[in-house]
C-alpha atoms as a printed R data frame, in Angstrom:
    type eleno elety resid chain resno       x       y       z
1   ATOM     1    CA   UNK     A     1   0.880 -14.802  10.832
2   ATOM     2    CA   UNK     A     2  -0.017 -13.223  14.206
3   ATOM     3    CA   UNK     A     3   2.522 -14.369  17.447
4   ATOM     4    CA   UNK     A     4   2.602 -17.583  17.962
5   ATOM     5    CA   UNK     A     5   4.458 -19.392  20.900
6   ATOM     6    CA   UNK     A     6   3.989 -22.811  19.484
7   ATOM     7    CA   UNK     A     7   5.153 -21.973  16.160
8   ATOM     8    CA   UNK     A     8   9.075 -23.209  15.284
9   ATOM     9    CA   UNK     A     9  11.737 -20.040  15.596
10  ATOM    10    CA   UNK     A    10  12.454 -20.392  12.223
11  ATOM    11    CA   UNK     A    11   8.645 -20.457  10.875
12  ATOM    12    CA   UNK     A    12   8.288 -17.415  13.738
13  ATOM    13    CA   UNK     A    13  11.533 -15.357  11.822
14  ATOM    14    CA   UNK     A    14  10.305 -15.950   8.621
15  ATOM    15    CA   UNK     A    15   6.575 -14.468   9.406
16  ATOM    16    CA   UNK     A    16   8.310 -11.476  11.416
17  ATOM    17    CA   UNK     A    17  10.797 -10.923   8.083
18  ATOM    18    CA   UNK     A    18   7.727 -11.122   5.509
19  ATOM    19    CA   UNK     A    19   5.985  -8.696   8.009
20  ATOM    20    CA   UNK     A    20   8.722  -6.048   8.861
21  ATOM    21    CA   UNK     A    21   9.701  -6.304   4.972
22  ATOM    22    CA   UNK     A    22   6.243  -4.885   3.849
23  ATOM    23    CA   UNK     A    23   5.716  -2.184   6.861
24  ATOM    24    CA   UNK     A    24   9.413  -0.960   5.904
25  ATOM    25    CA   UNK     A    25   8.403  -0.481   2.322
26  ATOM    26    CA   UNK     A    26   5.215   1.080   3.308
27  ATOM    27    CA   UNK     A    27   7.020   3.683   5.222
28  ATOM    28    CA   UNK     A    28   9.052   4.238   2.227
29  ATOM    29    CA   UNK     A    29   6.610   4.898  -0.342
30  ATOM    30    CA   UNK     A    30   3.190   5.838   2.187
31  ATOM    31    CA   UNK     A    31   3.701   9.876   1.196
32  ATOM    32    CA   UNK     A    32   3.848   9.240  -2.621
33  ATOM    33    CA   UNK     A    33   0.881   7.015  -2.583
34  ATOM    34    CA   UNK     A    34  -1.437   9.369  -0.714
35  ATOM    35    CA   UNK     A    35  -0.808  11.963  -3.179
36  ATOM    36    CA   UNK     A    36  -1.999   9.775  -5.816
37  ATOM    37    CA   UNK     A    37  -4.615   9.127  -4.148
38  ATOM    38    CA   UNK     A    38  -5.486  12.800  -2.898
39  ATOM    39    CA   UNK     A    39  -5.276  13.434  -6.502
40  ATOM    40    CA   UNK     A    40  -7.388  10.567  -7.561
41  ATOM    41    CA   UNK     A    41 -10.062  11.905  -5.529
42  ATOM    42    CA   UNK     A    42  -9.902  15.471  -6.743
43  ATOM    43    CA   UNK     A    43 -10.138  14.313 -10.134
44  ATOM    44    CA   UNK     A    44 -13.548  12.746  -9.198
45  ATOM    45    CA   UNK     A    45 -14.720  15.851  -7.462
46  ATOM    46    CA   UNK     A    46 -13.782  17.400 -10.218
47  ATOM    47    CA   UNK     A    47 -14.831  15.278 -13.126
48  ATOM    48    CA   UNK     A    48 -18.880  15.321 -10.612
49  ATOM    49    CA   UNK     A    49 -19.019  18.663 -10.326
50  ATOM    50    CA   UNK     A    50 -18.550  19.509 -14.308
51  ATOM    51    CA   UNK     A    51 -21.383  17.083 -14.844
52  ATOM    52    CA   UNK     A    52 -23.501  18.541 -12.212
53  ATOM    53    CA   UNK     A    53 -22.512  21.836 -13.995
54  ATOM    54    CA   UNK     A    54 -23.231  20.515 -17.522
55  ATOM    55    CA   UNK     A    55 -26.568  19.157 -16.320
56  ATOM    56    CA   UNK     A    56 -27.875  22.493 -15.377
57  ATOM    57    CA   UNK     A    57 -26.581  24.343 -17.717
58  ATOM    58    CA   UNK     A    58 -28.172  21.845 -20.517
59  ATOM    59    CA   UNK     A    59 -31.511  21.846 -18.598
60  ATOM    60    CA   UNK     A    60 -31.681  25.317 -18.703
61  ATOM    61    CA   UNK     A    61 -31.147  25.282 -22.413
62  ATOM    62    CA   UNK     A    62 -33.659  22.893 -23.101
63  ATOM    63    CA   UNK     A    63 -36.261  24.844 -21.092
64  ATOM    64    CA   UNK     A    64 -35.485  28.030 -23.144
65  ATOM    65    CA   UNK     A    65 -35.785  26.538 -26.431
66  ATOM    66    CA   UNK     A    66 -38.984  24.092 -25.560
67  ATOM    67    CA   UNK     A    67 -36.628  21.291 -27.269
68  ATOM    68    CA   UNK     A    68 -34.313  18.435 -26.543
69  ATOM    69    CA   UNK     A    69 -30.790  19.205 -26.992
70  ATOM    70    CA   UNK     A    70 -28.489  18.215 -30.130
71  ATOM    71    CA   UNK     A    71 -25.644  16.315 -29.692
72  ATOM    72    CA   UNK     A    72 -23.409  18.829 -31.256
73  ATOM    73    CA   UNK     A    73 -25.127  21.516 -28.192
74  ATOM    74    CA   UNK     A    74 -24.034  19.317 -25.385
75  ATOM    75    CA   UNK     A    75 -20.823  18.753 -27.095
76  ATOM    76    CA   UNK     A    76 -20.316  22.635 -27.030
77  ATOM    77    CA   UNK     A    77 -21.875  22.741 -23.495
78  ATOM    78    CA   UNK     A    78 -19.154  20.003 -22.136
79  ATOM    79    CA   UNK     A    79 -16.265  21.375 -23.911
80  ATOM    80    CA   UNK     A    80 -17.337  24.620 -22.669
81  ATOM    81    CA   UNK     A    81 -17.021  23.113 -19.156
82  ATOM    82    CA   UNK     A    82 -13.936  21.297 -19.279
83  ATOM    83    CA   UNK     A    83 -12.022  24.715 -20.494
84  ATOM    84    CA   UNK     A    84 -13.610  26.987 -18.041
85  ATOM    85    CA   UNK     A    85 -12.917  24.369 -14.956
86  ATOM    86    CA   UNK     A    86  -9.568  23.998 -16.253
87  ATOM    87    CA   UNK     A    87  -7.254  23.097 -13.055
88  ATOM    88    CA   UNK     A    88 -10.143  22.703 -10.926
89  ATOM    89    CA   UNK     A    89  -8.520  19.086 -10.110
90  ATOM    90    CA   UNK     A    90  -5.193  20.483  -9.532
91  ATOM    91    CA   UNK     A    91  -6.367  23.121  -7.396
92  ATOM    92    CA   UNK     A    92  -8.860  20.566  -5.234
93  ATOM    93    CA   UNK     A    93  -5.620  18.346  -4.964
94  ATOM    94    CA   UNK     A    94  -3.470  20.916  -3.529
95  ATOM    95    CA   UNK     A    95  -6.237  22.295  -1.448
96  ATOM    96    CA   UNK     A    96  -6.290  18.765   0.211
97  ATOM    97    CA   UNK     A    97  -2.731  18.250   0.809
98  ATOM    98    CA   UNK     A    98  -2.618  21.260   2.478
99  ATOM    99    CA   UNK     A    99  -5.372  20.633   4.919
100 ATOM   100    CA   UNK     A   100  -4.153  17.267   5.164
101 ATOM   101    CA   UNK     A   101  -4.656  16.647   9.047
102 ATOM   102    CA   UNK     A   102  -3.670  12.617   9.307
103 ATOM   103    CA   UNK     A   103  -1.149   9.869   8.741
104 ATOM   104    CA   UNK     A   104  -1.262   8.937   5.166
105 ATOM   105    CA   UNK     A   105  -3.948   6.708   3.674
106 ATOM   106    CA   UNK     A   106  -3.198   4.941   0.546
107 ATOM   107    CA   UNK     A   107  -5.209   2.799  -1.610
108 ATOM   108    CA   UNK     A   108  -5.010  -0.664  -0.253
109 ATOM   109    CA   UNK     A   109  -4.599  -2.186  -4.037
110 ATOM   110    CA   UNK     A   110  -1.910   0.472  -5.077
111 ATOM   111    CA   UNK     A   111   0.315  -0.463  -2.208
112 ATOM   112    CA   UNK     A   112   0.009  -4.040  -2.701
113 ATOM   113    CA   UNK     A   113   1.223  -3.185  -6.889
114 ATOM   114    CA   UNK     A   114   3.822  -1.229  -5.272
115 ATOM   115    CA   UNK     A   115   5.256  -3.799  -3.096
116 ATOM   116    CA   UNK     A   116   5.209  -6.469  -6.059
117 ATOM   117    CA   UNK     A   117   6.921  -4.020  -8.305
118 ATOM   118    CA   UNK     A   118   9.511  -3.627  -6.038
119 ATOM   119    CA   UNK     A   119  10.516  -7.139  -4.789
120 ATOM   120    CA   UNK     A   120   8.940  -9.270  -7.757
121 ATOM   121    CA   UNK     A   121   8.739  -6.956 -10.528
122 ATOM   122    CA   UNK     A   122   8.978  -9.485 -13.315
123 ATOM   123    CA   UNK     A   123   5.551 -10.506 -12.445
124 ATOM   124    CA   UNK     A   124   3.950  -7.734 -13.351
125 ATOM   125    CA   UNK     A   125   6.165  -6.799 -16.889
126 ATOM   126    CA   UNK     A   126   5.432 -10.372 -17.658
127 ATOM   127    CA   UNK     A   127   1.699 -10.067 -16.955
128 ATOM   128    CA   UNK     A   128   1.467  -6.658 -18.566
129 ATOM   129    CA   UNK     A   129   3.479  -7.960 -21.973
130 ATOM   130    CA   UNK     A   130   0.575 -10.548 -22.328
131 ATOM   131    CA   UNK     A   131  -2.583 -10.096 -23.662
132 ATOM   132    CA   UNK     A   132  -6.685 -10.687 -22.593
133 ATOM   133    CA   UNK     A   133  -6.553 -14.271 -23.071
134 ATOM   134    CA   UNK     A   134  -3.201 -14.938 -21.344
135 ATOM   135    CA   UNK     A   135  -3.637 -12.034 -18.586
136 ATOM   136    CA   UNK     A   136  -6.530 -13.902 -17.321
137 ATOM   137    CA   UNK     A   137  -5.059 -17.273 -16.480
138 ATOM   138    CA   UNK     A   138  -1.770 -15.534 -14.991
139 ATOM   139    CA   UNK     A   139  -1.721 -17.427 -11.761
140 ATOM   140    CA   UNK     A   140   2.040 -16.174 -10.984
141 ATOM   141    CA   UNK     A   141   1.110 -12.592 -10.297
142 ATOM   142    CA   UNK     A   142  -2.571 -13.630  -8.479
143 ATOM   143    CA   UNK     A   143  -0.890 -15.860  -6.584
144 ATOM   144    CA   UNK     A   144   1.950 -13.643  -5.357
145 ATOM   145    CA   UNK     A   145  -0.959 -10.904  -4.844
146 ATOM   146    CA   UNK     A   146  -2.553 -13.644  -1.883
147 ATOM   147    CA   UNK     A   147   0.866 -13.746  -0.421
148 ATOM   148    CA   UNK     A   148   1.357  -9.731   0.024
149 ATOM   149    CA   UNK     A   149  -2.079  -9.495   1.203
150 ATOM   150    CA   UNK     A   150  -2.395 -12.222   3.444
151 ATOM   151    CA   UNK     A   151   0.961 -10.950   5.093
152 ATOM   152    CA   UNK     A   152  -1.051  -7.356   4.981
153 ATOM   153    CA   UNK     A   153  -3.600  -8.969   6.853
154 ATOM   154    CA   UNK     A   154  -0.988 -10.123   9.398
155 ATOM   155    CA   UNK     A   155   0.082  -6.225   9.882
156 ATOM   156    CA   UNK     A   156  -3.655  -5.270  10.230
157 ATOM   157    CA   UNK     A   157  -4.476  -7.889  13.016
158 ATOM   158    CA   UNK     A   158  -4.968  -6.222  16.322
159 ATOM   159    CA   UNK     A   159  -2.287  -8.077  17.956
160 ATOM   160    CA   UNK     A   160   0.377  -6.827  15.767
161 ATOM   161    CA   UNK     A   161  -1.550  -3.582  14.805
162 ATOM   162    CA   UNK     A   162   1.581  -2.243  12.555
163 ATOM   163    CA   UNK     A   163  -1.230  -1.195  10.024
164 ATOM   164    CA   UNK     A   164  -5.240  -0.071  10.164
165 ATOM   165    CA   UNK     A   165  -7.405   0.866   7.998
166 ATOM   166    CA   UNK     A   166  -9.116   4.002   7.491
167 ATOM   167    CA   UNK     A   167 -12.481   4.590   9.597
168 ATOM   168    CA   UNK     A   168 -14.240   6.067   6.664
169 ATOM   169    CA   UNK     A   169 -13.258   3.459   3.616
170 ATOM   170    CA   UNK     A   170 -11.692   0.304   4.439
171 ATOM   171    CA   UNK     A   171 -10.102  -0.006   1.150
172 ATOM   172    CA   UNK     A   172  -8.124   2.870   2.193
173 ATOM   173    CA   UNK     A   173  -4.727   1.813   4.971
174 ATOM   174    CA   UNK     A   174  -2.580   3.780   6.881
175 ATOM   175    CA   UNK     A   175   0.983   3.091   8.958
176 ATOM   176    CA   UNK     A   176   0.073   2.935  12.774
177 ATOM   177    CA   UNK     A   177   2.204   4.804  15.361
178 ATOM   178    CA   UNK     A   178   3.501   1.146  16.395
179 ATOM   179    CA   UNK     A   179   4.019   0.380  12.607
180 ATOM   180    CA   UNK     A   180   6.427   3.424  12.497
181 ATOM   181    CA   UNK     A   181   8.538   2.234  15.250
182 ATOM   182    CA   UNK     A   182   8.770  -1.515  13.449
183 ATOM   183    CA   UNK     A   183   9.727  -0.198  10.737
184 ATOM   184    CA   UNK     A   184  13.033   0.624  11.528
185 ATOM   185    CA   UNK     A   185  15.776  -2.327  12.615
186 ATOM   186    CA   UNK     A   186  15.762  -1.298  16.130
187 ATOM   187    CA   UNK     A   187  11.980  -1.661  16.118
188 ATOM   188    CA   UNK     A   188  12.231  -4.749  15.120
189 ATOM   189    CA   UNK     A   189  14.281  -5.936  17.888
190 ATOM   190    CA   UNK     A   190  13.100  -4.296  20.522
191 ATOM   191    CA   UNK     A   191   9.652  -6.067  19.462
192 ATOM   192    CA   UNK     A   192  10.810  -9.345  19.353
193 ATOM   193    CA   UNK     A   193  12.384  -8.876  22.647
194 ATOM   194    CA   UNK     A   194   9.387  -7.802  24.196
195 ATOM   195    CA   UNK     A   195   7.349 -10.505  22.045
196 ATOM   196    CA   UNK     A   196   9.333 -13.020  24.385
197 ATOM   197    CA   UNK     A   197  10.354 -15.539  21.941
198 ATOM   198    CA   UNK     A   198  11.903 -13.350  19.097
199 ATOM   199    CA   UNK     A   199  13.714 -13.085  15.665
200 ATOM   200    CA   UNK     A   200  17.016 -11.564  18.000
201 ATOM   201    CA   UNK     A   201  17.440 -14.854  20.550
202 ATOM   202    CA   UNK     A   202  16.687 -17.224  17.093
203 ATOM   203    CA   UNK     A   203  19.678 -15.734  15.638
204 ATOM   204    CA   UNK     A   204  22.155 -15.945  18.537
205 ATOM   205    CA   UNK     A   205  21.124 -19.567  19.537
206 ATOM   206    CA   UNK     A   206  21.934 -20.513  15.983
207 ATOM   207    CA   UNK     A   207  24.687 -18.606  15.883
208 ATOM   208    CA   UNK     A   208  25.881 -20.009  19.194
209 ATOM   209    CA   UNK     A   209  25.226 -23.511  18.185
210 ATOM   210    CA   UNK     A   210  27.431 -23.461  15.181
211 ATOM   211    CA   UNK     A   211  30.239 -21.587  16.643
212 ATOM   212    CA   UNK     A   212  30.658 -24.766  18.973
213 ATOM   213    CA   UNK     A   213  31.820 -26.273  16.343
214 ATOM   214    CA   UNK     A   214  34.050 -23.360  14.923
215 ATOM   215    CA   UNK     A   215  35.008 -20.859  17.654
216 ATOM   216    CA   UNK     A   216  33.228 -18.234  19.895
217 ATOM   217    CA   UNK     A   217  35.411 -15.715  18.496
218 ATOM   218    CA   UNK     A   218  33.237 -16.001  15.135
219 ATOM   219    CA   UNK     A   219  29.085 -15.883  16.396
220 ATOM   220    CA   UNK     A   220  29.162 -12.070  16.023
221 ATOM   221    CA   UNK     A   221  30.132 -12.696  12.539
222 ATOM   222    CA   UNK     A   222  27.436 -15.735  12.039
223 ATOM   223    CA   UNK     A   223  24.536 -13.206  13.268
224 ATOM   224    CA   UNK     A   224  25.325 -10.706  10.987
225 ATOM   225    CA   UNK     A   225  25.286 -13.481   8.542
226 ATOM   226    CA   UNK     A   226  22.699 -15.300   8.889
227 ATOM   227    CA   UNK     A   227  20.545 -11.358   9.126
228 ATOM   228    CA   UNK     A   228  21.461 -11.306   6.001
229 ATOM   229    CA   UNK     A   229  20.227 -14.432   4.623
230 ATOM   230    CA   UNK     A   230  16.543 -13.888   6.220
């Protein structure tokens, strides 16, 4: 889905709409998804370092008493843990917000959910209504899944480069400086222009080649239209 001169216009419009579609709704929801997954992380942290804590603390124990522990005194130990180290995720979350020093990274696989919810959302009620059996031979919502990612693979290649992914886990993405600017409508234009063979000159030939017929009074009104059909 990268640029293409000897691809038709229309094939080339529909590529550059399936592209700037997806970057525009990662612009919109980039912020909310790396909180989740800031806070995803700190519950980790979190969940290690009570375990770490727990370990000790029962190791201790069982040196002291010369005896393996019950499972009713690591029960207490745990419990004991979880109350005392309550907030400890909340408080590693908002730690790392506010030190937050970089574009937003998001969970490749959570964006990809929250682009389907958005534009095909019946796949995923559907798929979440069924059970085991069914779930596993949906081929609707794996097949749409393909789609969004092989157009996210599109924004990720280096000759578009609206998209990257993060240096230290490639499962995490973040919106590129160029990816901001294509994300608005003016972006988009403005990259197509530049691209040579773009999306704007598609819609004007057409345009102009059907007002021929009607009147040149009317291809302002045809462009809008047919923007609005992409």
């Amino acid at each position: 889905m990268t640029s293409n001169p000897k691809k038709g216009i229309f094939t080339r419009m529909i590529e550059i709409w399936k592209m700037w579609r997806l970057v525009c709704h990662f612009r919109c929801v980039r912020l909310t998804l790396a909180n989740k997954l800031i806070e995803e992380k700190a519950k980790e942290k979190a969940q290690k370092y009570i375990v770490e804590n727990t370990k000790k603390i029962a190791l201790k124990q069982v040196q002291e008493l010369k005896r393996q522990l019950t499972d009713n005194e690591l029960d207490v130990i745990i419990s004991s843990e979880k109350k005392e180290h309550e907030g400890f995720e909340t408080y590693l979350a908002h730690k790392e917000a506010s030190s937050y020093h970089k574009e937003a990274t998001v969970n490749r696989n959570d964006f990809v959910d929250s682009y389907i919810r958005k534009f095909n959302g019946e796949l995923i009620t559907n798929y979440e209504a069924k059970g085991f059996e069914a779930k596993i031979t949906d081929y609707g919502l794996r097949e749409k899944k393909l789609d969004v990612n092989s157009v996210l693979e599109s924004c990720l290649d280096k000759e578009n480069a609206y998209i990257d992914k993060d240096a230290d886990n490639s499962s995490y993405i973040y919106l590129t400086a160029k990816g901001k600017k294509f994300a608005s409508l003016d972006g988009l234009l403005k990259e197509e222009i530049t691209n040579g063979l773009g999306i704007l000159w598609s819609l004007i030939g057409t345009a102009a080649s059907v007002a021929i017929a009607v009147k040149w009074s009317t291809v302002g009104e045809i462009v809008v239209h047919l923007w609005s059909k992409v």
